[in-house]
C-alpha positions as CSV (number, residue, x, y, z in Angstrom):
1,X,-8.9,14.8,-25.9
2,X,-11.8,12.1,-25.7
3,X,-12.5,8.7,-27.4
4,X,-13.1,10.3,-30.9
5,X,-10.2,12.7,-31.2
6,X,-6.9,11.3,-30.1
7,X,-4.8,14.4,-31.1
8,X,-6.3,17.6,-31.4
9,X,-4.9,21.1,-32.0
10,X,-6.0,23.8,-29.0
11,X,-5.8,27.7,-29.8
12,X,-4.2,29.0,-26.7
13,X,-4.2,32.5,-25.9
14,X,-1.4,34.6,-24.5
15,X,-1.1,37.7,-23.0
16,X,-3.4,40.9,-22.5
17,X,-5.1,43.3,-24.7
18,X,-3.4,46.1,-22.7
19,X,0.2,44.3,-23.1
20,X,-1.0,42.7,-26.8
21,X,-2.5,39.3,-27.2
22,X,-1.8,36.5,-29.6
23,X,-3.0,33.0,-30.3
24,X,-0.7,30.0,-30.3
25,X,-1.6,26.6,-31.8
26,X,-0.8,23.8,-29.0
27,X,-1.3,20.0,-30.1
28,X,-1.6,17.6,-27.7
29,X,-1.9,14.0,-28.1
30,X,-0.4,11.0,-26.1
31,X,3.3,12.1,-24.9
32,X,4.8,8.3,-25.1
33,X,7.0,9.0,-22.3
34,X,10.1,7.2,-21.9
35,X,8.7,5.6,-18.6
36,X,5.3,5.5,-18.7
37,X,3.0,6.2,-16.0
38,X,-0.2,4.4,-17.7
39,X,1.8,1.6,-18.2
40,X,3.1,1.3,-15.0
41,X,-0.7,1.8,-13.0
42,X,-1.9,-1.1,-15.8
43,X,-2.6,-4.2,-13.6
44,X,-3.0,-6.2,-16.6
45,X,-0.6,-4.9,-19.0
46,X,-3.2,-3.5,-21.4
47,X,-0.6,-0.6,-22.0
48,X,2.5,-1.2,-22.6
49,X,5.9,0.6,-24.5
50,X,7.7,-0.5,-27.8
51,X,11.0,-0.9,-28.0
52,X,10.9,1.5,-30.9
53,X,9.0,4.3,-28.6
54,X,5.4,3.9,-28.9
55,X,3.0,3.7,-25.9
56,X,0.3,0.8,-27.4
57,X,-3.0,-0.4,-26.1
58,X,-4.6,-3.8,-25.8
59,X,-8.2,-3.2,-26.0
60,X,-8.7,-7.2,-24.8
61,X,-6.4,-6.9,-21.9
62,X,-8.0,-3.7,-20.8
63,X,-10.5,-4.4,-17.3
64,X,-11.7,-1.0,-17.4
65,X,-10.1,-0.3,-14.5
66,X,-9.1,3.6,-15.8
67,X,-6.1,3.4,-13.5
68,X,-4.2,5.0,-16.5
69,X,-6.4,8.3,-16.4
70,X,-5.8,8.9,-13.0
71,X,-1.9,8.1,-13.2
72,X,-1.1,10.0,-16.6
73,X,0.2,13.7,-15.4
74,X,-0.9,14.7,-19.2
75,X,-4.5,13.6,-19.2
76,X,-4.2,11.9,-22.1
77,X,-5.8,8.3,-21.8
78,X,-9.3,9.2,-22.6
79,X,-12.7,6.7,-21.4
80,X,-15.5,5.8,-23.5
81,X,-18.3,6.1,-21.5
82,X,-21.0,4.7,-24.0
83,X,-19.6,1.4,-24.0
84,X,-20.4,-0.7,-21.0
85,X,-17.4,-2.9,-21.0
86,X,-15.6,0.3,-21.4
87,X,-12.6,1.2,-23.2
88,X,-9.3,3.2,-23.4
89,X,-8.3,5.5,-25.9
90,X,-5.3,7.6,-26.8
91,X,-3.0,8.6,-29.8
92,X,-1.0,5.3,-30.6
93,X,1.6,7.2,-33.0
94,X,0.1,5.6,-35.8
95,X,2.9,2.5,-35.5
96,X,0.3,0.9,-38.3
97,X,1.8,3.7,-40.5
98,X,5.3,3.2,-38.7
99,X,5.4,-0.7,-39.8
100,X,5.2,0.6,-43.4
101,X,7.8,3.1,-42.8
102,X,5.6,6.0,-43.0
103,X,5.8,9.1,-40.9
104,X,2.7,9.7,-38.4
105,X,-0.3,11.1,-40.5
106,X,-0.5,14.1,-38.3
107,X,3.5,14.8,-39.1
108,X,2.7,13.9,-43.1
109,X,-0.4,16.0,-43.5
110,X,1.2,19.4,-41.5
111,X,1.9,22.0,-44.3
112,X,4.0,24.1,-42.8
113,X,6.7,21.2,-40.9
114,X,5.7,23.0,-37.5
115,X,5.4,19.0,-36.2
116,X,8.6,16.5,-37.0
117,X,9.2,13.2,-36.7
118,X,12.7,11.6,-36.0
119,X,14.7,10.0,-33.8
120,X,14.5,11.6,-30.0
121,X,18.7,12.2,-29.8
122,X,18.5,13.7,-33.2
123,X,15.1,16.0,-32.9
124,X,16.9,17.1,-29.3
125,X,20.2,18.1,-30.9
126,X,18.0,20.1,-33.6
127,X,15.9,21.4,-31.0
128,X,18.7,22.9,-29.6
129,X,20.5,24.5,-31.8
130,X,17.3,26.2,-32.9
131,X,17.1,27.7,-29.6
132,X,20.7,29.0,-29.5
133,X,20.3,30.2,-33.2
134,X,17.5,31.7,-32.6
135,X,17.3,33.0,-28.6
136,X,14.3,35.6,-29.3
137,X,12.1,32.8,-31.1
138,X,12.4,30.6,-28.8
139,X,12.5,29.9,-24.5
140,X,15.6,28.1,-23.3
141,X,13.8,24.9,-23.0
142,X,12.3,21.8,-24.6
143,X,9.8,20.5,-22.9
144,X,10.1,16.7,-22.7
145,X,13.6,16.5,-22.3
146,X,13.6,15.7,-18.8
147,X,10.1,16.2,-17.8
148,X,8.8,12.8,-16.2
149,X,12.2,11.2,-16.8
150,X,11.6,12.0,-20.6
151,X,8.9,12.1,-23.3
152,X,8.9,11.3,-26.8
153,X,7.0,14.3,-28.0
154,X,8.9,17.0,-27.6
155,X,8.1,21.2,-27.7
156,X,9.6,24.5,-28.6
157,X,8.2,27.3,-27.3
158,X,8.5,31.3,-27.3
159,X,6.4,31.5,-24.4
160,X,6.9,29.6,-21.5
161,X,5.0,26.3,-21.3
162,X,2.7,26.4,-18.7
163,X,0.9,29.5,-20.6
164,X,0.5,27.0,-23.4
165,X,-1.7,24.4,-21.2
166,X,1.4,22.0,-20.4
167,X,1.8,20.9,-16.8
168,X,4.6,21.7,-14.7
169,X,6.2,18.1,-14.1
170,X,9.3,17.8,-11.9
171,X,12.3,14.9,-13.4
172,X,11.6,11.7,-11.9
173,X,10.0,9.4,-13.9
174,X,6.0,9.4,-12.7
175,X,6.3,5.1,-12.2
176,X,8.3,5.7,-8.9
177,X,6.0,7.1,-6.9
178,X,3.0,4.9,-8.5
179,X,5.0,1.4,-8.0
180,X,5.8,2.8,-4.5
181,X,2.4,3.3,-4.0
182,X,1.5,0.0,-5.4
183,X,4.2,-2.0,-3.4
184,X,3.0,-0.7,-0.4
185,X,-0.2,-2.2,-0.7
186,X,-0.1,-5.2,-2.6
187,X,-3.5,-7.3,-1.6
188,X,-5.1,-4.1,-2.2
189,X,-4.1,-3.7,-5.9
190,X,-4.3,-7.6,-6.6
191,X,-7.8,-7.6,-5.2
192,X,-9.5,-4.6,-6.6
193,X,-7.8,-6.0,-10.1
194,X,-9.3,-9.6,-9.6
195,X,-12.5,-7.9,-9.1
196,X,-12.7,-5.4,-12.0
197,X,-11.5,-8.3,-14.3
198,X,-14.1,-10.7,-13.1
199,X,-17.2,-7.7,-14.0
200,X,-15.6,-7.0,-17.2
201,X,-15.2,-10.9,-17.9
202,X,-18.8,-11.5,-16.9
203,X,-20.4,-8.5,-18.9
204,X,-17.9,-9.7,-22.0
205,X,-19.3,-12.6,-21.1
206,X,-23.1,-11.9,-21.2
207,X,-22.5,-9.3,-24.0
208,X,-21.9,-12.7,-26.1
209,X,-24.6,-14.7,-25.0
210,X,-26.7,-12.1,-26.4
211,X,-28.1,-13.4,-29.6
212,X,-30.4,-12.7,-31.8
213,X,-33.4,-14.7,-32.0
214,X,-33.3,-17.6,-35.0
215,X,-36.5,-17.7,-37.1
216,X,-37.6,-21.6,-37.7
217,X,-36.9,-22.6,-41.2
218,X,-40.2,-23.9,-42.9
219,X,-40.2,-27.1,-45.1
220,X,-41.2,-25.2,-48.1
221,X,-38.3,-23.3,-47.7
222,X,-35.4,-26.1,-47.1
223,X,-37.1,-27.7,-50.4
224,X,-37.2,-24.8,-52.3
């Protein structure tokens, strides 16, 4: 993932040549998780969660701060370095697309309905039976279900997840270890935030001022 390519598609490969090898097709994009780690590391609430699921980003909020990269277990909020006020990127589930009732474009343009798009109780109960209709196709597991207190992308597998790039998470929700950190050091956080907002507002600042130069208007011309 990066600043140009939100979601991207990863060919991961499994197993040996001496045991047979294949190659499995992993997307990964932004996991909107139920309780958000990026959100809760936000000092200024430049991420923050829909109520109908989506993890969204507000670009003039944002201080640059990239407390979000450093909090999100899946490494998904991405930096753009080019930019010297600097900012965030990651897969917003197209909720432009959503507001029209539309499905996601990467869930409308997949030919073969590998990717989904639903409501999380429903896709689970689906996910699910698939498993126990099909035990051989699949692991006993969908990742996302309780991983991080939840996600709202959600995998099948029929190899176990971490040989498919996915990180081993543990249950609890990522946001109670970061506001723990975050409450135990309070002037800390509110000062490092004052200061990266006050840079970004002065280089917003000067980045304005910055005007081209106006070429006198001649007489001739105003007349003309």
């Amino acid at each position: 993932l990066d600043c140009n390519s939100l979601s991207i598609v990863n060919s991961q490969f499994i197993g040996n040549d001496a045991d047979g090898s294949e190659t499995l097709s992993v997307k990964r994009q932004c996991m909107h998780c139920l309780h958000p780690a990026c959100v809760s590391a936000c000092t200024v609430g430049a991420l923050y969660k829909t109520p109908e699921g989506p993890v969204l980003y507000d670009e003039d909020r944002c201080i640059g701060c990239r407390y979000c990269q450093y909090a999100c277990p899946f490494g998904v909020p991405t930096y753009e370095w080019c930019n010297p006020t600097g900012l965030i990127h990651k897969c917003e589930l197209c909720v432009g697309r959503l507001e029209q009732g539309q499905q996601p474009a990467c869930v409308a343009a997949c030919p073969t309905g590998a990717i989904i798009f639903g409501e999380r109780k429903k896709l689970l109960r689906r996910a699910h039976v698939l498993i126990e209709e099909y035990p051989d196709r699949y692991v006993d597991h969908v990742y996302g279900e309780f991983e991080v207190g939840g996600t709202s992308v959600l995998y099948l597998s029929p190899v176990p997840f971490e040989e498919l790039g996915l990180p081993t998470l543990g249950t609890q929700p990522i946001p109670h270890y970061a506001e723990t950190v975050m409450e135990s050091t309070p002037a800390i956080a509110v000062s490092v935030a004052a200061v990266a907002s006050g840079l970004h507002w002065i280089t917003k600042r000067r980045s304005l001022n910055v005007s081209p130069p106006v070429e006198p208007i001649s007489v001739e011309e105003e007349t003309a």
